[in-house]
C-alpha positions in Angstrom: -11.2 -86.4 38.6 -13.4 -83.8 38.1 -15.1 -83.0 34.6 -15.2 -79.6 32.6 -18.6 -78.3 32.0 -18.9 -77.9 28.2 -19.7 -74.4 28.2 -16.8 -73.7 29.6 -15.0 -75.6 27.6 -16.5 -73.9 24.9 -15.7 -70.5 25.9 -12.5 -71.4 26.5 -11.7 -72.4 23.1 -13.6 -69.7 21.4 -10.8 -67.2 23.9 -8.4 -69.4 22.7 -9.8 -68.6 19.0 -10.1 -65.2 19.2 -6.5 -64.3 20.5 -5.0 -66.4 17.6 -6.7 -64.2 15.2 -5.7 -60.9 17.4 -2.1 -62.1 17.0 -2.5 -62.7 13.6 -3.9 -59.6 12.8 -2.5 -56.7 11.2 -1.6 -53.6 13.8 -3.6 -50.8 13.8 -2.2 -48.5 10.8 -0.8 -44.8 12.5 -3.3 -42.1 10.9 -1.1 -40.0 8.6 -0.6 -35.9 8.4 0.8 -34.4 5.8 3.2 -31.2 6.0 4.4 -29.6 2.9 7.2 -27.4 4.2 10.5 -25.8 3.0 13.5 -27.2 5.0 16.0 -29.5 4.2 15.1 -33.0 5.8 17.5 -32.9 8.4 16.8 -29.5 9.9 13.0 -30.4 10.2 12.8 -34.3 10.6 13.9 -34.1 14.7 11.3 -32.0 15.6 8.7 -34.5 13.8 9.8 -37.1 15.4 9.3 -35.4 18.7 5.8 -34.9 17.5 5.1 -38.8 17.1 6.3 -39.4 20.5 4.3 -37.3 22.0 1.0 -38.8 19.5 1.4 -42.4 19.1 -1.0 -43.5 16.4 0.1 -40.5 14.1 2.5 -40.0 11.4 4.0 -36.8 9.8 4.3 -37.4 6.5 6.3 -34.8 5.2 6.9 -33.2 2.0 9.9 -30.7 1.0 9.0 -27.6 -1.5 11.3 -25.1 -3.0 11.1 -21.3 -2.9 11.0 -21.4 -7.0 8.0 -23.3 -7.1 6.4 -23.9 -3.6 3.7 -20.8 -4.6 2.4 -22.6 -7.9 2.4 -25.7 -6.8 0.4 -24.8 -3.6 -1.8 -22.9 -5.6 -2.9 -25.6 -7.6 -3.1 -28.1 -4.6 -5.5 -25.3 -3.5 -7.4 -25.3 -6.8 -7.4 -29.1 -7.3 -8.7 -29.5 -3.5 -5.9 -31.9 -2.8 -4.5 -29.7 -0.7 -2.0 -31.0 2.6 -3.2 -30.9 6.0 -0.2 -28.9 7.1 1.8 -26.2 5.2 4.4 -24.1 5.7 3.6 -20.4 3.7 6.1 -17.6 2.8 4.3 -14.5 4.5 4.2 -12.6 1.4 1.9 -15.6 -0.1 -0.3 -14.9 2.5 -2.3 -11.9 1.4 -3.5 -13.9 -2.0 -4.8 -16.9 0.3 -6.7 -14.7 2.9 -8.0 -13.5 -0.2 -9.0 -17.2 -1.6 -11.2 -18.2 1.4 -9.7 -21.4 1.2 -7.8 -21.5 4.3 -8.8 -22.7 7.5 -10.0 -20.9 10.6 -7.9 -21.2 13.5 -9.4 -18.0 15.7 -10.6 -20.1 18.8 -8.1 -22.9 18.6 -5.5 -20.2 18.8 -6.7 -17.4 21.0 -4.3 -18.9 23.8 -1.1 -18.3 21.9 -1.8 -14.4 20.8 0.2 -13.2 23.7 3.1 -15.3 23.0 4.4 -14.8 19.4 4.4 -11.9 17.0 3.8 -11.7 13.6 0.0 -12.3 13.6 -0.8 -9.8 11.4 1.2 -11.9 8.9 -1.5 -14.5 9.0 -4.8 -12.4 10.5 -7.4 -10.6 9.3 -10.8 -9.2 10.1 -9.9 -9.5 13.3 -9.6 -13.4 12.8 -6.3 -15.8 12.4 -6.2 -17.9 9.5 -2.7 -19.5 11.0 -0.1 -19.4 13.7 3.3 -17.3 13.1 6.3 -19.8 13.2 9.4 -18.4 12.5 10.4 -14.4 11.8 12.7 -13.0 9.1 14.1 -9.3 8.7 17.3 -7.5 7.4 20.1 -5.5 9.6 22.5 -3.5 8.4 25.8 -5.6 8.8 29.7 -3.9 8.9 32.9 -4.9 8.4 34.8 -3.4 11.3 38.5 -3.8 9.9 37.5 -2.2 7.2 36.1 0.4 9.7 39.1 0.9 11.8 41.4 1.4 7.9 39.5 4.1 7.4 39.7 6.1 10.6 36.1 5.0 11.7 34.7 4.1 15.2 34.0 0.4 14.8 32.8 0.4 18.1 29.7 2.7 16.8 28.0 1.4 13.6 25.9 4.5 11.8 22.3 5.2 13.2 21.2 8.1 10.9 21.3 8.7 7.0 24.0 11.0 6.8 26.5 8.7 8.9 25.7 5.6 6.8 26.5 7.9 3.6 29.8 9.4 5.5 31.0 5.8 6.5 30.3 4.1 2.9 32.2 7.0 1.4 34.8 6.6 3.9 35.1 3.1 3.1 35.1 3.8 -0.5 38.4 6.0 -0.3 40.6 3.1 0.9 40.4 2.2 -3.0 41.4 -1.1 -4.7 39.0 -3.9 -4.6 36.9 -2.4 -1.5 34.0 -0.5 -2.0 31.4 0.9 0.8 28.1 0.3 0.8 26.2 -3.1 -1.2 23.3 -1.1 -3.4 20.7 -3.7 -4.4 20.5 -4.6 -7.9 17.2 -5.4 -9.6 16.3 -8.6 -8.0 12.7 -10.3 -8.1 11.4 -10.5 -4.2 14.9 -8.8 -2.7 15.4 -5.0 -3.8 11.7 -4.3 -2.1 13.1 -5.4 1.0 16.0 -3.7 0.8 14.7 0.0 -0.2 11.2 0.0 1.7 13.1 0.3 5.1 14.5 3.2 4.3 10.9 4.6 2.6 8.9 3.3 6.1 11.8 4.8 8.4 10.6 8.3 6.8 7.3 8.0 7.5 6.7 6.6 3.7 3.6 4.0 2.8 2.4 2.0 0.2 -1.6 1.6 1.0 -4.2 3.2 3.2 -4.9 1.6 6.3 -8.1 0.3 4.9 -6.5 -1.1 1.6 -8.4 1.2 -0.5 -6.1 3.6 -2.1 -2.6 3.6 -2.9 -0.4 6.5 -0.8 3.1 5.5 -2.8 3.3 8.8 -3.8 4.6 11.4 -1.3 7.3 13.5 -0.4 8.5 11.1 2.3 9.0 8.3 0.2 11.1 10.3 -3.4 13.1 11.2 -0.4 14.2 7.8 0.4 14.7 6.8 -2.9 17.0 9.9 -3.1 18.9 8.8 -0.7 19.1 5.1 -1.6 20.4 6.0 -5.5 23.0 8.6 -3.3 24.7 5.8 -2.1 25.6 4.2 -5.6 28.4 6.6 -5.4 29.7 5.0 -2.4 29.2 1.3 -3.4 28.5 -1.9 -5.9 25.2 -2.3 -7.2 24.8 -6.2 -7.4 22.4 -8.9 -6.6 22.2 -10.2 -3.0 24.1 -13.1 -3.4 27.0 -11.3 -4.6 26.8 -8.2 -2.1 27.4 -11.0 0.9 30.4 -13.1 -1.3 32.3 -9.1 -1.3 31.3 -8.8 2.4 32.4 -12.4 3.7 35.5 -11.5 1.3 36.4 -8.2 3.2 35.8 -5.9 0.0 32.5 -4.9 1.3 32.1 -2.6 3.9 28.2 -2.5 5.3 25.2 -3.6 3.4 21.7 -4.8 4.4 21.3 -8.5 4.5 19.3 -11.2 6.7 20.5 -13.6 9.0 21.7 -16.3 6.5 24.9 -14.7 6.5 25.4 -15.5 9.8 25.8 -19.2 8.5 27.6 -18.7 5.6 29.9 -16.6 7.4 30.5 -19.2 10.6 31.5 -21.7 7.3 33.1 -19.5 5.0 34.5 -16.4 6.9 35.0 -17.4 10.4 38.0 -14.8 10.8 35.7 -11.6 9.4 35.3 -9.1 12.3 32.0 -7.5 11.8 29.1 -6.2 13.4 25.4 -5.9 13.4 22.8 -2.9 14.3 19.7 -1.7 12.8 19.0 0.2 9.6 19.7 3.5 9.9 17.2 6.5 10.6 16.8 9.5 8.4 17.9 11.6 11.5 18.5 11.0 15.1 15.8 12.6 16.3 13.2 11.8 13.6 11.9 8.5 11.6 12.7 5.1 13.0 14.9 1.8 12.5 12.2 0.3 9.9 12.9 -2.8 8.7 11.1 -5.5 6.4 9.2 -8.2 9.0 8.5 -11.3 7.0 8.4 -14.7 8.2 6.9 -18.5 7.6 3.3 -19.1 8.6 2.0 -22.8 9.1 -1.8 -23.1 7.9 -4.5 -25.3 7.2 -6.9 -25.6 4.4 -10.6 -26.3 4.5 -10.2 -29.1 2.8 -7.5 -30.8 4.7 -8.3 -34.4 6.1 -6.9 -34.1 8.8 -7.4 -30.3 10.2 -7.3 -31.1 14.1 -4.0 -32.6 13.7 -2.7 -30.6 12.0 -3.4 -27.5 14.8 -2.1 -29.6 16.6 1.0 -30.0 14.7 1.0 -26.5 14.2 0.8 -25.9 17.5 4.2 -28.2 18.7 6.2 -26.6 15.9 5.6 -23.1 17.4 6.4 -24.2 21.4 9.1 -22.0 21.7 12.1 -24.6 22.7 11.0 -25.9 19.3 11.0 -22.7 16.9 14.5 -22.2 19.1 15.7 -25.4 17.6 14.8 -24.8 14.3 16.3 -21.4 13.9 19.6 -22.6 16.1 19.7 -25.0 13.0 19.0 -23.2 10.1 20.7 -20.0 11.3 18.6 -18.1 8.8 15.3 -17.1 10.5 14.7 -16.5 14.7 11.5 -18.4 16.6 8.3 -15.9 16.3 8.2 -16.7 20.0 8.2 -13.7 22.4 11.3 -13.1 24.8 13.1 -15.4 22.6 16.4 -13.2 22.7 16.4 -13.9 26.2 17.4 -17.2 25.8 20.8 -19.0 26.3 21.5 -19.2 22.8 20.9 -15.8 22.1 22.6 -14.1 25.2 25.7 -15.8 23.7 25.2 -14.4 20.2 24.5 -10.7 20.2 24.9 -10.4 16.4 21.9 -12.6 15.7 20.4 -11.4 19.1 20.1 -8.0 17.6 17.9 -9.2 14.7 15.2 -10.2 17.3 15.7 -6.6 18.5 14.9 -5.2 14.7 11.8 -7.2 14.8 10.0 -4.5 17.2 10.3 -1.8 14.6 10.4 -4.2 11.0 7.2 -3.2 8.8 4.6 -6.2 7.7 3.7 -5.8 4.0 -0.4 -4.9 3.4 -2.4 -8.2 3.6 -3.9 -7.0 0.1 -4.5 -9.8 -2.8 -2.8 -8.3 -5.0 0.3 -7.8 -2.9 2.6 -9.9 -4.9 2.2 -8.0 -8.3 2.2 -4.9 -5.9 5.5 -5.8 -4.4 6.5 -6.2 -8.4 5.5 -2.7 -9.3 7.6 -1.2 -6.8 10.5 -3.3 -7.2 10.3 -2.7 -11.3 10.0 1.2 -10.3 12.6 1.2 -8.1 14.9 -0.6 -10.1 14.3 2.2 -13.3 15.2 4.3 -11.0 18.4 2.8 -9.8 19.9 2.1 -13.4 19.2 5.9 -14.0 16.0 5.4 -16.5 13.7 7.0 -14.4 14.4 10.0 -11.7 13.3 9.1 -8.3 10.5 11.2 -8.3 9.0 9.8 -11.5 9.7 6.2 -10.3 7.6 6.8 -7.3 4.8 8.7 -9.5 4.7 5.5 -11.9 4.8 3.3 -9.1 1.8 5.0 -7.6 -0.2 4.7 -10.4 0.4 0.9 -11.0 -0.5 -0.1 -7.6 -3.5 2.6 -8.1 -4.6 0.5 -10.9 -4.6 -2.8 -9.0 -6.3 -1.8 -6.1 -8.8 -0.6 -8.5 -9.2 -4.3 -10.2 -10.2 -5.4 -6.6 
């Protein structure tokens, strides 16, 4: 019988050794990234799981806000420094962080995706991108094409100018009883600016220079629009959005400018409601354009994030256009920032949200000035003087000139 040689009998054990410790020992922990975002778990959650397939070792840790107080409590996570590595921002945030310096640069990591999504001037500036456009969000003017038919309209041809939106609400109006023809937005904090600039940027109206230095508010272009947008109180209901859309999914409504949420709430509420959806009128057929409000959800970094290539990278899977498709198919609220998306499947099959993706190409970004949100506030509290018949709409757009005057000014 042959002996062992002790130092390999002493190896031996010490392998022995060592893999009983290994086996005993703890598993690596998965590095965590944190994403502060606005959708409802369930929406979200499937796509973050895809993520950590895709990156074994890393965890999403994720973090629902609120619109009512995702801005302040971002802002102070930006103040504080204990700011996520990830986060979802509103685009009309965006302005005041470009202005804080505190977000992080993601020029080279995104140069390759420029000529795949729009909305980059939602989250660029200088000529560099502080973020990576995710999802898209505008308004369309939607009809109700019974209501149409009742009062002798074509609902096979939705109005395209001024004057044939006025003729159909009035129109509508005439049928009497509960129905009334056009939803006029009432005074409502971060909606009636939406609703009334499309009209103002279809005329050939504007808010700011192109170099951010003055305020160009005042001008024939735009007391014209707001002329024509308090004309159409005689033809309608002048209520908040919420209850514009209940009288439209109701059948009391007959058109009003709303976003694609409704196409949810009518799939749940109203699935019998025959209706239709094309894009905001034009002051005339052969002059202005469809304008629109373009808005959407940005995902950005901070300098201070722990973990700031993971989170591009995160950043960077959310936006892969099968993805953002996902995401929208669920929410049915917003459409993927992804180019040529309304050449997909799901939107071949759905022209009604397939035409919101066509309003996209003429929708108006809001100025990436700090001061934009008490800018937006000026307009809307102007506008809405205005529309309860304080203010004439001449005046309205005089006083709204000189309050954003005054805070371009403070800059």
């Amino acid at each position: 019988m042959s002996r062992a040689r002790p130092g390999l009998l002493a190896g031996a054990l010490l392998a022995a050794l060592l893999a009983a410790l290994l086996a005993c020992a703890p598993a690596p922990r998965a590095q965590t990234i944190v994403f502060w975002q606005f959708w409802s778990a369930d929406v979200v959650a499937p796509l973050l799981a895809g993520f950590e397939r895709e990156h074994p070792g890393w965890k999403v840790r994720m973090e629902q806000l609120t619109w009512q107080s995702g801005l302040e409590k971002i802002t102070a996570a930006v103040a504080s420094g204990n700011v996520p590595d990830l986060c979802e921002m509103g685009s009309t945030w965006m302005p005041r962080m470009l202005a804080s310096g505190q977000l992080a640069d993601w020029s080279a990591g995104v140069s390759d995706l420029r000529p795949t999504l729009r909305g980059w001037e939602l989250c660029a500036t200088g000529g560099r991108a502080y973020g990576i456009p995710w999802l898209m969000g505008t308004r369309a003017l939607f009809y109700n094409k019974t209501l149409f038919a009742r009062a002798g309209l074509d609902s096979t041809r939705p109005p395209e100018t001024w004057e044939e939106l006025r003729d159909a609400a009035a129109a509508i109006q005439r049928l009497g009883g509960e129905v009334r023809g056009f939803g006029v937005q009432a005074g409502e904090r971060y909606v009636l600016f939406k609703k009334f600039m499309p009209f103002a940027w279809g005329n050939g109206g504007r808010i700011l220079s192109d170099d951010l230095s003055a305020a160009e508010f005042d001008s024939p272009r735009n007391v014209e629009a707001l002329e024509f947008y308090l004309s159409l109180r005689q033809s309608g209901m002048l209520e908040r959005q919420d209850m514009l859309d209940r009288a439209f999914k109701e059948g009391r409504l007959g058109l009003e400018v709303s976003g694609a949420w409704l196409f949810r709430s009518i799939a749940r509420e109203a699935p019998g409601l025959r209706y239709g959806v094309a894009l905001v009128p034009r002051p005339e057929r052969e002059r202005g354009f469809h304008a629109s409000f373009a808005g959407g959800e940005v995902l950005v970094s901070f300098a201070a994030a722990k973990q700031p290539r993971a989170a591009l990278e995160l950043a960077r899977y959310l936006a892969r256009p099968e993805n953002a498709r996902a995401l929208a198919a669920a929410a049915m609220s917003v459409q993927p920032a992804s180019l040529g998306a309304d050449t997909s499947a799901y939107y071949r099959d759905r022209p009604n949200e397939q035409l919101m993706i066509r309003q996209f190409e003429t929708a108006v970004p809001t100025p990436n000035h700090p001061a934009w949100v008490d800018m937006e506030a000026a307009i809307e509290d102007e506008v809405e003087q205005a529309l309860y018949g304080k203010k004439s709409a001449a005046r309205a757009v005089a006083d709204a000139q000189r309050r954003l005057a005054e805070l371009v000014a403070k800059q």
